[in-house]
C-alpha positions in Angstrom: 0.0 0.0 0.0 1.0 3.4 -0.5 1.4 7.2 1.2 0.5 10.1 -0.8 2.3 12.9 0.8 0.8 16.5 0.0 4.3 18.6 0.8 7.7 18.8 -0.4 9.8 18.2 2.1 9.8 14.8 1.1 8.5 13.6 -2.5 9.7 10.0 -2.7 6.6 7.5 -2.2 6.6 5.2 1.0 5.7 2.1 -0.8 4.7 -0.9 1.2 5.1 0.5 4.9 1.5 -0.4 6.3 2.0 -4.5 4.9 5.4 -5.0 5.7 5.3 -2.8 9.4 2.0 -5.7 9.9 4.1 -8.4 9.0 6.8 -7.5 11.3 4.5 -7.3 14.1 3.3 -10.3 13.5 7.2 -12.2 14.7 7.5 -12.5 17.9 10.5 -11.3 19.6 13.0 -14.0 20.7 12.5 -14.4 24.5 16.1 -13.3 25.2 15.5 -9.9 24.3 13.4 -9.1 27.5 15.6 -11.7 29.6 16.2 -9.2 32.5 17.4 -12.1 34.4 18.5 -15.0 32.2 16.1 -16.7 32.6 15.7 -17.8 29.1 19.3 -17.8 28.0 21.2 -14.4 27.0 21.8 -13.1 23.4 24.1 -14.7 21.5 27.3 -13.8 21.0 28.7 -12.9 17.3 31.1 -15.2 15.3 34.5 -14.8 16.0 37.0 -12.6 13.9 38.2 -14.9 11.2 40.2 -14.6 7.9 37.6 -16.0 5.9 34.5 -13.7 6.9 33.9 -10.4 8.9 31.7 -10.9 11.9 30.4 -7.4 13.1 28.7 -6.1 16.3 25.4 -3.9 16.1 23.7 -1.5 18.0 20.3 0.1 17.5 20.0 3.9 19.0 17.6 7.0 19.1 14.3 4.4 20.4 13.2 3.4 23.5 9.9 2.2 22.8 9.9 -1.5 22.6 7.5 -2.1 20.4 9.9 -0.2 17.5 12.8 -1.2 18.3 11.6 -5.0 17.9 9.9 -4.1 14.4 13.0 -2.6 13.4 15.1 -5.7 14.5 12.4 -8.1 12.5 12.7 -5.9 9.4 16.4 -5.6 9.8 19.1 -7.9 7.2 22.1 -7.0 9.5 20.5 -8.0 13.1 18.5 -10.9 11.6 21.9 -12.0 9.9 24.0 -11.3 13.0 25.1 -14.6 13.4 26.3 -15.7 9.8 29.3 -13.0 9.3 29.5 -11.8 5.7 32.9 -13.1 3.5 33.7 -9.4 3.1 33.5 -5.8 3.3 31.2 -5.4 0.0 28.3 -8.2 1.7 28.5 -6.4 4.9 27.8 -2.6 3.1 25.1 -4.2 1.0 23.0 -5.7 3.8 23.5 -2.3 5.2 22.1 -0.9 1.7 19.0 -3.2 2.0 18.5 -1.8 5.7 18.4 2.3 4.5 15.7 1.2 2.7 13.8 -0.6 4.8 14.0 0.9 8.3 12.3 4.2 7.3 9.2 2.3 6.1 8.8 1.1 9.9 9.2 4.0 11.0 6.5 5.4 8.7 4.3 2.1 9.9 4.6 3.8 13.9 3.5 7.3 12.6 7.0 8.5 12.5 7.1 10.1 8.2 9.8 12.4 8.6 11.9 9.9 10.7 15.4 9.0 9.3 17.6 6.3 9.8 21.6 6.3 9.2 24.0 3.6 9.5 28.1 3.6 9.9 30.2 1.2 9.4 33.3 1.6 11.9 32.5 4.9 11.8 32.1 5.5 7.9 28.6 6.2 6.8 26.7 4.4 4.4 24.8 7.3 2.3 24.3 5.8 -1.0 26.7 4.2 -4.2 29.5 6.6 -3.6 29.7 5.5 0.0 29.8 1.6 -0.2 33.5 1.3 -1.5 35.3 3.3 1.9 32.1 1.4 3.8 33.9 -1.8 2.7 37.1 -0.5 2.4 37.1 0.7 6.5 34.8 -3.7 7.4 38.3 -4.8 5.4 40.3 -3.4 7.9 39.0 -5.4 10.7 39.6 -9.0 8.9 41.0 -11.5 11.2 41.7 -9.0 14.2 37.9 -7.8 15.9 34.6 -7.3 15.2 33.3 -4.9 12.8 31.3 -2.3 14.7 28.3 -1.2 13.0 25.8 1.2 14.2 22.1 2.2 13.2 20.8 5.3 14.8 17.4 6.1 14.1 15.6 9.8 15.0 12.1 9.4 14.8 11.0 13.1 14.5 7.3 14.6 15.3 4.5 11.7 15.7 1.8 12.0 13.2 -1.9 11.4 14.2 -5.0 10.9 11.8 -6.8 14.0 11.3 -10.0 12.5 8.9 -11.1 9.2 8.3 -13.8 9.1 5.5 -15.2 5.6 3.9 -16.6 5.6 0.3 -18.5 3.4 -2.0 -17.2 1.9 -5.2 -18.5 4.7 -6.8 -16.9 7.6 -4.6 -20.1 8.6 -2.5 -20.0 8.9 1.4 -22.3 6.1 3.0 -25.2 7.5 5.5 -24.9 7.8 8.9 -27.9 5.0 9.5 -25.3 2.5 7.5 -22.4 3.7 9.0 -22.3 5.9 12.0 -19.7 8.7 12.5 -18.4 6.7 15.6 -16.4 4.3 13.0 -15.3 7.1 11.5 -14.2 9.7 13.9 -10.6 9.6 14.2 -11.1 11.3 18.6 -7.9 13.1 19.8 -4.6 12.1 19.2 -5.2 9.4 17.6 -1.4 7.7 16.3 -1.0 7.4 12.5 0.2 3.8 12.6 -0.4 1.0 10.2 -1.6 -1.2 12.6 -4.2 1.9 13.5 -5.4 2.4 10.1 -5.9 -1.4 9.7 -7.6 -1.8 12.7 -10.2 1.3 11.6 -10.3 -0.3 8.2 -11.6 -3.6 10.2 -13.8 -2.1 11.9 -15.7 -0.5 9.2 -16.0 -3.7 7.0 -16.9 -5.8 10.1 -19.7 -3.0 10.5 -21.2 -4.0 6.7 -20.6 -7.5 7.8 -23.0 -6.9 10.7 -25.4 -5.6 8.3 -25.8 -9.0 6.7 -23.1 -8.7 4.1 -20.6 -11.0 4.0 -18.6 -10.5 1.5 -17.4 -6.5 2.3 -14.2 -5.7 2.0 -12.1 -2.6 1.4 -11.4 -2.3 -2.1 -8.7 0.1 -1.6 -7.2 2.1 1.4 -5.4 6.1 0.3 -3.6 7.3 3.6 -2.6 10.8 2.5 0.2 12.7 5.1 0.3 16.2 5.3 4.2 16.7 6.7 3.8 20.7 7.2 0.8 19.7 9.9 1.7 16.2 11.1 -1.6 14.7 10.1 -2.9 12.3 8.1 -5.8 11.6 5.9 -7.6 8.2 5.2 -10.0 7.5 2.2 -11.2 4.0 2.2 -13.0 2.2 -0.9 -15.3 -0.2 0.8 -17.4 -2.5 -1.6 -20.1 -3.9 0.9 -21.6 -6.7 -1.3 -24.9 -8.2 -1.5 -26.8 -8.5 1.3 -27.3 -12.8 2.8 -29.6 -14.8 4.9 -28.3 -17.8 6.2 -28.1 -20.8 4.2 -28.4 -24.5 4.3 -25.9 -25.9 7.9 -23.8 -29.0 6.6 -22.8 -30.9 9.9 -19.3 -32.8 9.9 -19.1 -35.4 13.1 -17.0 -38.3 13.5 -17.9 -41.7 13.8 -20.1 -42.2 17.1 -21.3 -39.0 17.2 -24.9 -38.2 16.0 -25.1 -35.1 13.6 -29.2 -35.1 14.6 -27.9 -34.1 18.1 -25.6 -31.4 16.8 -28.2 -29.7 14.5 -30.7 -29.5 17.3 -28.4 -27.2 19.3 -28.4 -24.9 15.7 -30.9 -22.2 16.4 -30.3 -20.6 13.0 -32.8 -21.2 10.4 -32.1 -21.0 6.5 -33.4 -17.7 5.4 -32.6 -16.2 8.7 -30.2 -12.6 8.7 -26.5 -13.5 8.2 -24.3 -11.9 10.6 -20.9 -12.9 12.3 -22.8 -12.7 15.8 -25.2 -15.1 14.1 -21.8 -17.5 13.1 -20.4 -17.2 16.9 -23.8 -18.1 18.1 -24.1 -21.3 16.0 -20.3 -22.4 17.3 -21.1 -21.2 21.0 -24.5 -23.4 21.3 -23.2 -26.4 19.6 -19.7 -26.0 22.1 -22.7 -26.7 24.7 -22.6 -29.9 23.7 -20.2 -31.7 27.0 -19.1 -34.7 24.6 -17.7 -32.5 21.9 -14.1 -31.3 22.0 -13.2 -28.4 18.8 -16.1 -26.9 17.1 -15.6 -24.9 13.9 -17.8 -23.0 12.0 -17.3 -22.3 8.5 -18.6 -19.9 6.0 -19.3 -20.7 2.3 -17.6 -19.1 -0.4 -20.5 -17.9 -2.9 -24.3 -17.7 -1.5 -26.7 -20.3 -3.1 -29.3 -20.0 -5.5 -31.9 -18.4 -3.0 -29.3 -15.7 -2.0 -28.1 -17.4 1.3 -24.4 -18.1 2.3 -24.1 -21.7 3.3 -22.6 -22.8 6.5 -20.6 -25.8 7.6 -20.2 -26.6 10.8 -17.4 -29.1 11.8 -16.7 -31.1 14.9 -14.4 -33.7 17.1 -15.2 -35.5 19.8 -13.3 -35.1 23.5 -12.2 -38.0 25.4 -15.5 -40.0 26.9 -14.2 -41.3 29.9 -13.4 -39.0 32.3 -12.4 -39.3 36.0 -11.8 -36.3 38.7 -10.7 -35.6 42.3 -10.2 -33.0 43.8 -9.3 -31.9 47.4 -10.9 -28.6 49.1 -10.4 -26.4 53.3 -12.8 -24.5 53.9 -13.2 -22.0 57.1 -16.7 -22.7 57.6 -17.4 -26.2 56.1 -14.0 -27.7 56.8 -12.1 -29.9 54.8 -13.8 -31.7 52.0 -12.6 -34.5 49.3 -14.8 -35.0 46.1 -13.8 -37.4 42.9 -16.4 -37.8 40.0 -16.5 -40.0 37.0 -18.3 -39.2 33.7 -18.8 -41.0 30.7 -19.8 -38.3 28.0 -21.4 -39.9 25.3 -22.8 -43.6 26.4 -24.5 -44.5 23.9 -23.5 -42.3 20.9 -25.9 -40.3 20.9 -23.7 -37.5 23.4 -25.6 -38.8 26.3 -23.9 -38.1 29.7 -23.5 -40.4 32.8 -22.1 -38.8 36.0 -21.3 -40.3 39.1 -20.0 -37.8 42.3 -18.8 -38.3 45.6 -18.3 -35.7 48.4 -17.3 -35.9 51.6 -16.5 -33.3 53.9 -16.1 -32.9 57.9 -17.5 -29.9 59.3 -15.8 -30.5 63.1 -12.4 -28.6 61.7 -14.3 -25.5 59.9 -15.4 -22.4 62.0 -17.8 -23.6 63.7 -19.7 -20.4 66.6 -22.5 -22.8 66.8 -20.9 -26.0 68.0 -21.9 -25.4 71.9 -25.2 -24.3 70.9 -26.0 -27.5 68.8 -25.3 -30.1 72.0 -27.6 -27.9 74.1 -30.1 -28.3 71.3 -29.2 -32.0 71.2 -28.0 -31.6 67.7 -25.5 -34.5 68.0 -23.6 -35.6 64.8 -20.1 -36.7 64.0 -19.6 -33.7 61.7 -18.9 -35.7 58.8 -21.2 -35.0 55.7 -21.4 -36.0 52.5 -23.1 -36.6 49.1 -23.7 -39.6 47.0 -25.2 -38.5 43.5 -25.7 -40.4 39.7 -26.8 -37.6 36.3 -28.0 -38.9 33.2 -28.2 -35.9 30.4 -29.8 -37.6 27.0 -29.7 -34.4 24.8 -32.0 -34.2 22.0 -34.6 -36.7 22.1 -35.5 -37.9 18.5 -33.2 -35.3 16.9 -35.7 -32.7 19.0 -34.6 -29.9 21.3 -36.0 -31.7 24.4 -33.9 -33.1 27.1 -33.9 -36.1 29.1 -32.8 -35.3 32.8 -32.5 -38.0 35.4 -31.1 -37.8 38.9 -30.8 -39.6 42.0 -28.8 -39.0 45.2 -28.5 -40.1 48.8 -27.2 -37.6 51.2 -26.2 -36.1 54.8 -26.1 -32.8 55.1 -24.5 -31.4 57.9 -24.6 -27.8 58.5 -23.7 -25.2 61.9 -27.5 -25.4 62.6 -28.4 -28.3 61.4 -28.5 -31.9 59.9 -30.3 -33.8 57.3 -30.6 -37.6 55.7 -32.5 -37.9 52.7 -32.9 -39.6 49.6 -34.3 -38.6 46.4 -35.1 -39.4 42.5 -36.4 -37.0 40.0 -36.6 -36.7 35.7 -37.2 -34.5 33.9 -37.8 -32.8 30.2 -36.3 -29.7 29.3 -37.0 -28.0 26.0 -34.8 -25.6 24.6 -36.6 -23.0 22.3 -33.3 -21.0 21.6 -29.6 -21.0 23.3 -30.9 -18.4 25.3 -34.4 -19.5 26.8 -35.3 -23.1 28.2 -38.2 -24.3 30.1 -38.5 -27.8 32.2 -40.7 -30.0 33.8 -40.3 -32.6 35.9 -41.5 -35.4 38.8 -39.1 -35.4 42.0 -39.4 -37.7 45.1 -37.8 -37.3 48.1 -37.6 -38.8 51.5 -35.6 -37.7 54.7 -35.5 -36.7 58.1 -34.3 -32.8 59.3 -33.2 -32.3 62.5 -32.5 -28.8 64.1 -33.0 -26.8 67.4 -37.0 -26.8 67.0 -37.4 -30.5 66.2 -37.6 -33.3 64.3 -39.3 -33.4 61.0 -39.5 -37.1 59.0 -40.8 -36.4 55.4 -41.6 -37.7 52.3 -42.3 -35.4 49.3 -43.6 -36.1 45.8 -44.0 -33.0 43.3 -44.1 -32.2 39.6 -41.8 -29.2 39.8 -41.7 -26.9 36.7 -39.1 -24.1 35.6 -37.6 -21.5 33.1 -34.4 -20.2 32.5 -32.9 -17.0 30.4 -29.4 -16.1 29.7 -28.5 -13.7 27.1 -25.3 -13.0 28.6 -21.5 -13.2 27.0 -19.4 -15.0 29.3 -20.2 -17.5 31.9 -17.2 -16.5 34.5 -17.4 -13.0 33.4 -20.3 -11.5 31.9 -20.3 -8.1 30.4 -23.6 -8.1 28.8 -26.9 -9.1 29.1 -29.5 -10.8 31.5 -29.7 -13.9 33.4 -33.0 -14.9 35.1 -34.2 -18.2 36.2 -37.5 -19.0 38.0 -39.4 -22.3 39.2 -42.2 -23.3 40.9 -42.5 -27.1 42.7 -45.2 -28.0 44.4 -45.6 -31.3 46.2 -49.2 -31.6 46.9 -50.7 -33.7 50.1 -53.0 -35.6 47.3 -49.7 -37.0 45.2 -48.6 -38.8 48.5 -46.4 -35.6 50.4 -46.1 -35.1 53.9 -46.2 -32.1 54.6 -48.1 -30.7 51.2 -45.7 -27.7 50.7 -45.4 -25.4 47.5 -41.8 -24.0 47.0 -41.6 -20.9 44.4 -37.6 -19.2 44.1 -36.4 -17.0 41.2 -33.4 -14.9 41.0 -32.0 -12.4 38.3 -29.0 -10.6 37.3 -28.0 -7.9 35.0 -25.1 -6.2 33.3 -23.7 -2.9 31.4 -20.9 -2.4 30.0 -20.7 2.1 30.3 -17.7 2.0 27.5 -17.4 0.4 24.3 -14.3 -1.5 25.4 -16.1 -2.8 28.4 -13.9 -1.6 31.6 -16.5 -0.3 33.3 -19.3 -2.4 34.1 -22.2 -1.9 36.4 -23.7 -5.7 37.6 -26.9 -6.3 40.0 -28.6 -9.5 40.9 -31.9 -10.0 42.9 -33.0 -13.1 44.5 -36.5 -14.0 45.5 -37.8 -17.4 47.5 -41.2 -18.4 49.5 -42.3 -21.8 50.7 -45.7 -22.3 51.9 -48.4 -24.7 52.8 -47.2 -25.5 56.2 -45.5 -24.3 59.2 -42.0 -23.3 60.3 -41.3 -26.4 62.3 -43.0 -28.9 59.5 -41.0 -28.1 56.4 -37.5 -29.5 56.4 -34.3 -27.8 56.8 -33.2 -28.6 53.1 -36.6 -26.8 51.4 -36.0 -23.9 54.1 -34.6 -20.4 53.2 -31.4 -18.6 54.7 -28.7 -16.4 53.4 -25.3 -14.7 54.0 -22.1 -16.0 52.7 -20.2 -15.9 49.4 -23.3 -16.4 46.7 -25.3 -14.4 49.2 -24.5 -11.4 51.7 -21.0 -11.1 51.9 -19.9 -10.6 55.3 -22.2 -12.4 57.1 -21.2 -16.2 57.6 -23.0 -19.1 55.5 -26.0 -19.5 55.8 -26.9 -18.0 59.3 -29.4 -14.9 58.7 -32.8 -15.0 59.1 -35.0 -16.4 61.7 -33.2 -17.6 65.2 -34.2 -20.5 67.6 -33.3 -21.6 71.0 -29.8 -21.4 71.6 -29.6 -18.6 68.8 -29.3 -21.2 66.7 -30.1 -20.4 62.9 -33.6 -21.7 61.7 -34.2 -20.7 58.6 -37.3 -19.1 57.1 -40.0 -19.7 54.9 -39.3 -16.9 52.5 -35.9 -15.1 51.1 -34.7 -11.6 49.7 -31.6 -10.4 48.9 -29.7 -8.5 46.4 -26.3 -7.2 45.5 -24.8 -4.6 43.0 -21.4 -4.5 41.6 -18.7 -1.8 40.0 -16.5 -3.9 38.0 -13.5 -1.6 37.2 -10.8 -2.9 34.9 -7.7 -0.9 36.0 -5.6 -2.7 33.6 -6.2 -5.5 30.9 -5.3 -8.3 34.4 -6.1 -6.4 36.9 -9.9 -5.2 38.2 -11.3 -3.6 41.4 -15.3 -4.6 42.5 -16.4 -2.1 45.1 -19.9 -4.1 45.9 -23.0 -3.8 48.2 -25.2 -6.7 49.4 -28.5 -6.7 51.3 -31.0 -9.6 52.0 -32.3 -12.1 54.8 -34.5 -15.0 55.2 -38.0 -14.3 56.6 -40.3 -16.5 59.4 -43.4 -15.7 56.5 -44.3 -17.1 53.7 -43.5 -13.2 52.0 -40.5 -11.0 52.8 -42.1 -9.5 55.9 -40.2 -5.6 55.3 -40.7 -4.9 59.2 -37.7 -7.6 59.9 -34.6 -6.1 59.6 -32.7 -6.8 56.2 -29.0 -7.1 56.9 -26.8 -5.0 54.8 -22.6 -5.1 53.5 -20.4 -3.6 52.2 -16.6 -4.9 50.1 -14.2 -4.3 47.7 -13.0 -6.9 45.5 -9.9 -7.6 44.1 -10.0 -9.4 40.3 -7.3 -11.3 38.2 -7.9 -12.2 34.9 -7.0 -14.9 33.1 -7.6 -17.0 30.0 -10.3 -19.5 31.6 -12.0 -16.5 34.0 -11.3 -14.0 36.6 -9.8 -15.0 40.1 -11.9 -13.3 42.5 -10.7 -12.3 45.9 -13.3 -10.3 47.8 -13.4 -8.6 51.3 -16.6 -7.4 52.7 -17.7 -5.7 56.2 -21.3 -6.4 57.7 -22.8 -3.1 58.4 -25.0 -4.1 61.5 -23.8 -7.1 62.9 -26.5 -9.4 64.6 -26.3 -9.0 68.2 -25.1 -11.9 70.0 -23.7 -13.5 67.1 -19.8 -14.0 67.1 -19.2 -12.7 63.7 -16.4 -11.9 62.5 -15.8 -8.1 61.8 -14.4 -9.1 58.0 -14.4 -11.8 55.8 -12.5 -13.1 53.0 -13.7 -14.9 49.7 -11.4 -16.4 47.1 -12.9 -18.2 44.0 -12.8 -18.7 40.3 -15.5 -16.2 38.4 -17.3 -13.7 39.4 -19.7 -13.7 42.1 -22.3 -13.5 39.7 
């Protein structure tokens, strides 16, 4: 590509900076460049002298911005030669030659046009044709006693910025504003006249037309005109959008023992449906939904059909079935903890999932304020729990988008108030009308005894319990976008066989916005709602009660110990729940976050948040890490008004993987 310039003080054409500045970005730099502390090995020395050759030493002045002087060493025939020494004077002058001409075009690529480059060969410049013979003659001199010292110095002169960025059809006619806002094309305030800057606007503007359902745009031709008197520049792109696609026919590629009927009913995308590349991600992202399949890759055709659509081929590979976990976990509150799994994750070829888990956990070496009060309540357990559970996931029934869920578990659950044995089965049929919006229904059956400060309560429960869930959002550890909202409603009636007939309703939502384009500042909330009814307090078990505090809940307070109290002060729970929390997510660099965060909520003695109980309120800042699988979260948070009595901490700590919601 080329630079128009539009003043004299330098008329020779910069051909090929913004391609050949791109492709030296595109090389890393050896690790032994940044190898403060050798950790990675040091440079390498140069050759020897010798009589047959001239090994030389080079140094690069006049930059100390990384990011040139490693484009400049890519680009450069003496440094990437370093190490394989000319046979004389005249080889060494004419990589030097080949470098005069090159260096200046990087410079031009980092928005440096009037920067300049010279290079001396033990001290005798190389300037042009004239120069090369004493270049050579002064290397000669050198032969067989030390290394020829050559040095590049490069001044880089005034930085350039973009002054106008202006996008035309094939024809030469400005698009309008409705097809492509003035956001793409305002250039804001200093913005640097690099290649890599013009390329990225360039993408932007064709990725905007691609948006628009045409998937063929492309820029036709870029004209970056620099004006040297003003240190500006001018862009003109030539942007050929293309006819406007639907989606086409999906072609599914599996391999032998997975079924393609499966994949396609995880494709929400209908032929004739608006092509977009957020329609493409979405095909890959709700097929990758699929737990059996390992790489997904979506492909677009290269011509649309006869109907005007742009096929689409999506291709997969299957992950290892068999797969077996353990995993070791301390807890302050629960204690330690062992858990190991196994999963078989496509049983009968048809991507059907079988998982069997194990937990087991002792809650005697946790944090444990209540121990006391449990014995006077005659709470007596050993303070081991644990968890016994099988999952059976048959996705797609008949090449449909329903379901199967299956389920069964045995289990003691052994908490600072309390202590439960039960039992349970349930299946169930979910329906997926997009990859955003499910609903379920199901039968479940339980049976178990709860034991806490005001009794004893043996049950045995039998409901068709029913739900919905939503999730628009872009991330599952770190959501930037969108809404997540999920709501269901049990009820296990008297006249199906339950004792005690209870009806339990929950639903809780969460929501995000990003304030800036880039998506550093991001304001989160969540809401959670429960309420079980039918019966009293002391006849619904533990397990189907309501509390809160802790982690998922309001920070600050310890697990699962506001709401209602007993004798002894011992935590209850409640027959209804509210709580909410609202987040600042700050990105202060692209690893590094701060989450300043308020939580409110409690659980309630009535079957409705009663507002005249007191709803317990905190306060935190977080501390976030991010990495390639999520951020790590690490959050501190202070309870506002502590509940009297209660030997709560003054501040407590949370470490996890994701956000806390």
């Amino acid at each position: 590509m080329n630079v128009r310039k539009n003043c004299p003080l330098r008329s020779s054409v910069t051909g090929g900076v913004f391609l050949g500045v791109a492709l030296a970005l595109g090389h890393p730099q050896p690790a032994a460049a940044f190898d403060l502390f050798g950790l990675f090995g040091s440079e390498e020395a140069p050759p020897a002298p010798s009589p047959t050759a001239l090994p030389y030493s080079l140094r690069i002045t006049g930059t100390d911005d990384s990011d040139i002087l490693s484009a400049l060493q890519d680009t450069s025939t003496l440094y990437r030669l370093r190490q394989e020494a000319p046979p004389d004077g005249e080889g060494l002058v004419r990589r030097a030659e080949a470098d005069l001409r090159r260096l200046t075009d990087v410079l031009s690529g980092y928005g440096y046009y009037q920067g300049t480059v010279s290079i001396r060969i033990d001290g005798v410049p190389v300037t042009g044709e004239a120069s090369l013979a004493a270049a050579a003659r002064a290397a000669e001199g050198a032969r067989a006693r030390t290394l020829v010292p050559v040095r590049i110095a490069v001044d880089l002169g005034p930085a350039y910025t973009v002054r106008s960025v202006r996008a035309l059809d094939p024809r030469g006619r400005p698009f309008p504003d409705e097809v492509l806002p003035e956001r793409l094309t305002r250039p804001g305030d200093d913005l640097p006249a690099r290649s890599a800057t013009v390329l990225a606007r360039e993408a932007r503007i064709v990725d905007r037309f691609r948006s628009l359902g045409h998937p063929f745009a492309k820029a036709v031709s870029r004209d970056p005109v620099v004006d040297d008197a003003a240190h500006v520049m001018d862009v003109t792109f030539t942007v050929d959008p293309g006819p406007k696609a639907g989606i086409g026919a999906v072609a599914v590629s599996a391999p032998e023992g997975v079924d393609p009927a499966v994949i396609r009913s995880f494709i929400y995308t209908e032929p004739g449906d608006p092509y977009s590349p957020q329609a493409i991600s979405d095909i890959r992202r709700s097929v990758a939904r699929i737990e059996g399949l390992g790489a997904v890759r979506v492909r677009e055709g290269e011509r649309l059909d006869a109907q005007g659509n742009l096929p689409v081929f999506v291709e997969v590979t299957e992950r290892e079935r068999n797969l077996i976990g353990v995993s070791a976990r301390y807890s302050t509150v629960d204690g330690p903890g062992v858990r190991a799994y196994y999963a078989n994750r496509n049983l009968f070829g048809g991507s059907e999932t079988l998982r069997l888990d194990a937990d087991l956990y002792y809650l005697g070496l946790g944090y444990d304020p209540f121990a006391q009060a449990r014995k006077l309540a005659g709470i007596n357990t050993s303070g081991l729990g644990g968890r016994l559970s099988a999952t059976f996931v048959k996705p797609a029934l008949w090449g449909t988008r329903n379901d199967l869920l299956a389920n069964a578990f045995v289990t003691r659950e052994v908490q600072q108030s309390y202590f439960v044995d039960a039992a349970g089965v349930s299946v169930a049929v979910r329906h997926r009308f997009s990859d955003t919006f499910s609903a379920q229904v199901g039968l479940d059956g339980q049976v178990g005894r709860s034991k806490d400060a005001i009794g004893t309560v043996d049950y045995r429960l039998i409901g068709v319990p029913v739900s919905v869930t939503y999730d628009s959002t872009d991330n599952l550890l770190d959501p930037t976008k969108g809404i997540r909202f999920q709501a269901s409603a049990a009820p296990y009636p008297g006249f199906l066989g339950s004792d005690p007939g209870i009806f339990v309703a929950k639903a809780q939502g969460s929501t995000y916005y990003a304030l800036d384009e880039d998506a550093n500042y991001i304001l989160a909330g969540r809401i959670g709602f429960g309420s079980v009814s039918g019966a009293r307090l002391d006849e619904i078990p533990d397990n189907f009660r309501f509390f809160a505090g802790g982690g998922g809940s309001v920070r600050g307070f310890a697990f699962r110990t506001l709401g209602p109290r007993g004798p002894f002060n011992l935590p209850i729970g409640g027959r209804s729940l509210l709580e909410a929390s609202i987040e600042a997510r700050i990105k202060v660099t692209d690893t590094i976050g701060i989450v300043p965060f308020f939580d409110a909520g409690t659980a309630f003695a009535s079957e409705l948040p009663d507002f005249d109980e007191r709803i317990r309120k905190a306060v935190g800042l977080g501390l976030r890490y991010y990495t390639g699988i999520g951020p790590i979260r690490v959050d501190v948070a202070f309870p506002l008004d502590r509940i009297k009595g209660n030997r709560e901490r003054p501040v407590a700590l949370y470490i996890s993987l994701g956000q806390a919601f």
